[in-house]
Structure formats: C-alpha cells, structure tokens
N, C-alpha and C positions, 0 to 999 in steps of 0.2 A: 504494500500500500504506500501512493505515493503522499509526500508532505501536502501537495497539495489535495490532496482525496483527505486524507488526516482531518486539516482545518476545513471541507469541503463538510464531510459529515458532522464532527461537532457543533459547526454553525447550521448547520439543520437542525439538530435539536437540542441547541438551548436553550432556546424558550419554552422547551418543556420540560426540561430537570430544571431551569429558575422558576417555573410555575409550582414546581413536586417540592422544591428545596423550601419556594416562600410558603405553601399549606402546610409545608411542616414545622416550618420555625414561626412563622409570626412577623418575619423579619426581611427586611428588601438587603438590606447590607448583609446580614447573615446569609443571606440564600446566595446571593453575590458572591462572597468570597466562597460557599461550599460548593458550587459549579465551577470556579477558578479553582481549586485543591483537583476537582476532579478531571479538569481538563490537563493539567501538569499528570495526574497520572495516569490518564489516556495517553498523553505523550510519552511516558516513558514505558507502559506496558509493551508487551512484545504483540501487538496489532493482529500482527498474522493468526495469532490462534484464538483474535474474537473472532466466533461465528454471526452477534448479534449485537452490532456497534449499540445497539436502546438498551437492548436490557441488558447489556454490563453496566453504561453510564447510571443507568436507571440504578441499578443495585450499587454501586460505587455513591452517591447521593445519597441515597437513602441510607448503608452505613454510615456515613460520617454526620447526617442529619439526627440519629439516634442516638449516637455520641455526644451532638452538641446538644440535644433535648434534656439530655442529662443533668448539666454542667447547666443548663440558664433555667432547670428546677429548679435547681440550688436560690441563684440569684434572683428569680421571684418571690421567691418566699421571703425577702428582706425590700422587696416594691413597694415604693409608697404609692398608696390610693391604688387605683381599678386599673388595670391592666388590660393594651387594649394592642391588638395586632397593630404592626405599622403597617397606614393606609398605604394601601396598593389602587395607584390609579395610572393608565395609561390613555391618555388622550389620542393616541395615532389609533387604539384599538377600544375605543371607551366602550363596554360592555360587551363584548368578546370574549373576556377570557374569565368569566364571572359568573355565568350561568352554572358552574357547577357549586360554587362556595362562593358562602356568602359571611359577612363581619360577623354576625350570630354566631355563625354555625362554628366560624375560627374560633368563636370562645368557648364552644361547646369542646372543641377538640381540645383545648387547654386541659381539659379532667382525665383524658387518657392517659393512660403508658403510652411511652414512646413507641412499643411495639406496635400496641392496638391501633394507634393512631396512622404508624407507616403502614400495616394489613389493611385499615379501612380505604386510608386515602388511594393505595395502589391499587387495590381491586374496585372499590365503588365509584371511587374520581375518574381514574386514570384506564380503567380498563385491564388491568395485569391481570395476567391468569396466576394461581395459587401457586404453581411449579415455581414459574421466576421469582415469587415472593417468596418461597421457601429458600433458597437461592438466599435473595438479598437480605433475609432474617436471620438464616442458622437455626430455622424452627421445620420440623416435615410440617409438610403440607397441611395434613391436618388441623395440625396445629394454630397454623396460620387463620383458617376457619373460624377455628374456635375465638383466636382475635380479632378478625372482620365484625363475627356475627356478635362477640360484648360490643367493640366499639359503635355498631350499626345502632345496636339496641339505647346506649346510651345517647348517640345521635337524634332519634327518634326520638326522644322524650322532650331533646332540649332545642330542637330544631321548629321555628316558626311555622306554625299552617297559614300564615298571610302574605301578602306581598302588594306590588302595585305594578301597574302600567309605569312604561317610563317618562310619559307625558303626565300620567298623576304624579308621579314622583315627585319627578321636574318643578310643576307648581306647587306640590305644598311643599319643597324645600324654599321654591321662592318668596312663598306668605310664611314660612317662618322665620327666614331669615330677616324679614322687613319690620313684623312683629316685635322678633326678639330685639332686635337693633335700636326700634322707638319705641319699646315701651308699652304695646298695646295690649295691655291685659285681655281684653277682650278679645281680640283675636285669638291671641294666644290657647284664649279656654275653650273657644271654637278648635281649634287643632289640634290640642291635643286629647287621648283618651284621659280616663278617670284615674289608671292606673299605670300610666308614663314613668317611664323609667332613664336618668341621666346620668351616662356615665363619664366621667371626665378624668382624661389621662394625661396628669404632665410630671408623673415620674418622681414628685418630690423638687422639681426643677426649676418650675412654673408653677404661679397660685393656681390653686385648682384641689376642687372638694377633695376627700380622700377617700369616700366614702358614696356610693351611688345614692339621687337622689329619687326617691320613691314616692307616687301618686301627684294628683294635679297640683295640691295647695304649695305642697315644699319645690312643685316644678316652678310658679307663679311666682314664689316669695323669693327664688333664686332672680328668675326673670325680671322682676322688680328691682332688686338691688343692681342687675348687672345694665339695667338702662339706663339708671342716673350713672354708672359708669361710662360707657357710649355717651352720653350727653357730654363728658369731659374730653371722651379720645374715641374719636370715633374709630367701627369697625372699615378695613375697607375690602369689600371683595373681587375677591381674583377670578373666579369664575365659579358655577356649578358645575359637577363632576359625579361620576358616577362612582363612589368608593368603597372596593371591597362588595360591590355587588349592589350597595344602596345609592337611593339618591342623596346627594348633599352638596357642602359645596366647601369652595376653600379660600381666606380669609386673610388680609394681614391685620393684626392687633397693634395695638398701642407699643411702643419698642420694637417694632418690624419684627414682629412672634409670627412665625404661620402656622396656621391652626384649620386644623380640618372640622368639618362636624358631617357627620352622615345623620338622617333619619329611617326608622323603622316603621312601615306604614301596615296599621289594620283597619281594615272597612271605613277607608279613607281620612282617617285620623291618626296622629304620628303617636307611634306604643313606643318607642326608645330613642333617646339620643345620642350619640358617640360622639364625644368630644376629643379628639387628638391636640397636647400641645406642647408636650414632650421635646425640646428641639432634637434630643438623637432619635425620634424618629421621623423627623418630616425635613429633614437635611434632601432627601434624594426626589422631592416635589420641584415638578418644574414651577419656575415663577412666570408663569403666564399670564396673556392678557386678560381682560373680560370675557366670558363668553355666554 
C-alpha cells in the first residue's frame, strides 16, 4: 500500500472515528487528539496485513477511547456544577450528523461503563456487527450483547419521547432567546413547560448555577435576575445553530465569553435548557457571523 493510498483511506474515514471518538468522550478536543494517536499508528502498523482499513481504525479508537473514559471518570467526579458534552456543531453539515444522538441522550450515556457504552454506541449508532466489537473489547461476543442490551435498556428509560420540526425549533429558540435577553416574563411562561429543567455548564470557570435548575418558578426567578443583567451588558448573538442534535443558538456575553444554549422541545414548549460556558469547551466554535 502506497503512502499515498495510506493518507487516501484515512481521510475517508475520519469523520467517522471523530464522530465514534466524540459519542464516546463528550469531547471535540479529546476525540481530536484520539483519531490523531490513531492515525500515527495506522502509520506505523504493518498495512499489509489489514484486511479491513474501518474496522481496525474503528477498534484502535474505541481502545484508547475506553482508556480515556476511565481516567476523565476520575476527573468528573471533582466537576463543579452539571456536566455537559462539549457542543458539537458543524455549520458546513448543520444536522447531518445528529440524527443519530442527541445532547440528552450524550448525558444518558454518561451513567455507562465505558464498555457498555463503546457495545451500544458501535452496534446501535454505528452499525458494527458483534464479531468486530468482540475484537475491539476483548469480551466474546456474547458478551458484548449482554452490554448493548444493559446499555440499550438504560438508554431507553432516559432517552426523550419528544422532539421538534427544525423550523419549530428554529422559532422557539428565536422567542427565547429575545425573551430571555429582555426580560419578558410572560413570554417566557408561555415557552416554557411547568417542569423545565436548566442546566448550566461553566466548569467552576465561569458564574454559572452548580446545580440544575428545576420547574417554571426557579426557571422565571433565574430569568428575572439574568435581564437586569442584559440590561447592563448586553447578550450578542452569533447565530442559531443546530447543537448536539437540538435547536439553539450561540452567543457572545459580557467579556467576549461564548456561550452556547440548546433547547429541548415537548408539545411545542421548551422541557430543558443547556447552557455551555465553560471556555475549554467552546474554544473549537467557529466565531461566525449572524445567521
């Protein structure tokens, strides 16, 4: 195989071990350097005796993704406040690559083993048959099963039955955004359900709750306080975006912070909000124009 067939195949499918690396980590920069580790040892394996350039890569990813699941256990369990995947948003392919997983569902996969989690994502996501996953686990096959079918089950309990058009979206990300900015109680309790849920991630970094905030009143009394803030420094937005699967949009704050917020929509009223403001994780957001 020549150098150029080498770089020829890898650039085929990167985009899909950085898709398998970021459902497994959470993380753009982490998925980033774990497709670069395995590109360096595509290059130095001996070529000729892969039969199946995907599913070596695929299993080469998925070990060292298990590895670092491990090791950022650890350091979640000392995260301050609510821990939130770093938004994944790509403007050249805006909702493309989303229909399979969505911001929920990333947090649901948070409660797995790293196993369960690399069995569900590779067979339910991605399509792998059990064989190659037994392969890229070190578990027989069966066994592998047996962790699809906990992580499935767990998925299933914690995975939303709602969703929206992406023109309903679209608009009530627009009427909250204009909402939350000025201040209008009223709209606000129009949009949102009774038992809204806000979660805001800034890592201990950035002011930002620690703690999710639960049902309309403590959504309202948050919203309240954070407009006579806006009234001081205004928000300015960068554009609406499709993030992590929802609609929302992305922001610069007071101190040129950027800040993402997605919304979660049921029976056309927003049931969650995700607030990202973390700077290590929205370093790798393009700063684009309005759109």
């Amino acid at each position: 195989m020549s150098a150029a067939d080498t770089d020829m195949i890898f650039t085929g499918l990167r985009p899909g071990l950085t898709r398998l690396a970021y459902r497994m980590l959470g993380s753009v920069a982490d998925a980033e350097d774990i497709v670069q580790d395995a590109w360096l040892r595509w290059l130095s394996h001996e070529r000729s005796d892969v039969r199946e350039p995907a599913a070596f890569l695929r299993t080469i990813v998925t070990r060292l993704c298990v590895n670092e699941l491990k090791s950022a256990r650890r350091r979640r369990e000392t995260y301050i406040g609510p821990w939130l995947p770093e938004p994944f948003f790509d403007p050249e392919n805006e909702g493309e690559l989303t229909e399979d997983i969505t911001l929920p569902l990333m947090m649901a996969l948070e409660r797995l083993s790293p196993l369960e989690r690399a069995a569900f994502l590779l067979h339910d996501v991605f399509g792998v048959g059990f064989e190659e996953i037994s392969a890229a686990l070190g578990r027989d096959a069966a066994a592998c099963r047996k962790l699809a079918s906990r992580a499935r089950l767990h998925i299933h309990q914690a995975r939303p039955r709602f969703s929206a058009t992406k023109e309903e979206g679209r608009a009530l990300a627009a009427a909250f955004y204009t909402a939350s900015r000025t201040g209008d109680m009223q709209a606000l309790n129009g949009l949102l359900t009774k038992d809204v849920v806000i979660y805001t991630d800034g890592g201990g970094r950035i002011a930002a709750p620690t703690s999710p905030l639960t049902g309309i009143n403590a959504a309202l009394k948050f919203f309240r306080g954070l407009a006579r803030y806006f009234a001081r420094s205004p928000s300015r937005l960068v554009r609406y975006a499709t993030i992590d699967g929802l609609p929302g949009f992305i922001t610069i704050e007071a101190g040129g912070i950027v800040q993402t917020s997605a919304i979660l929509v049921n029976d056309g009223r927003i049931a969650a909000i995700y607030v990202t403001r973390n700077p290590e994780k929205l370093h790798h957001l393009p700063r684009c124009g309005p759109h």
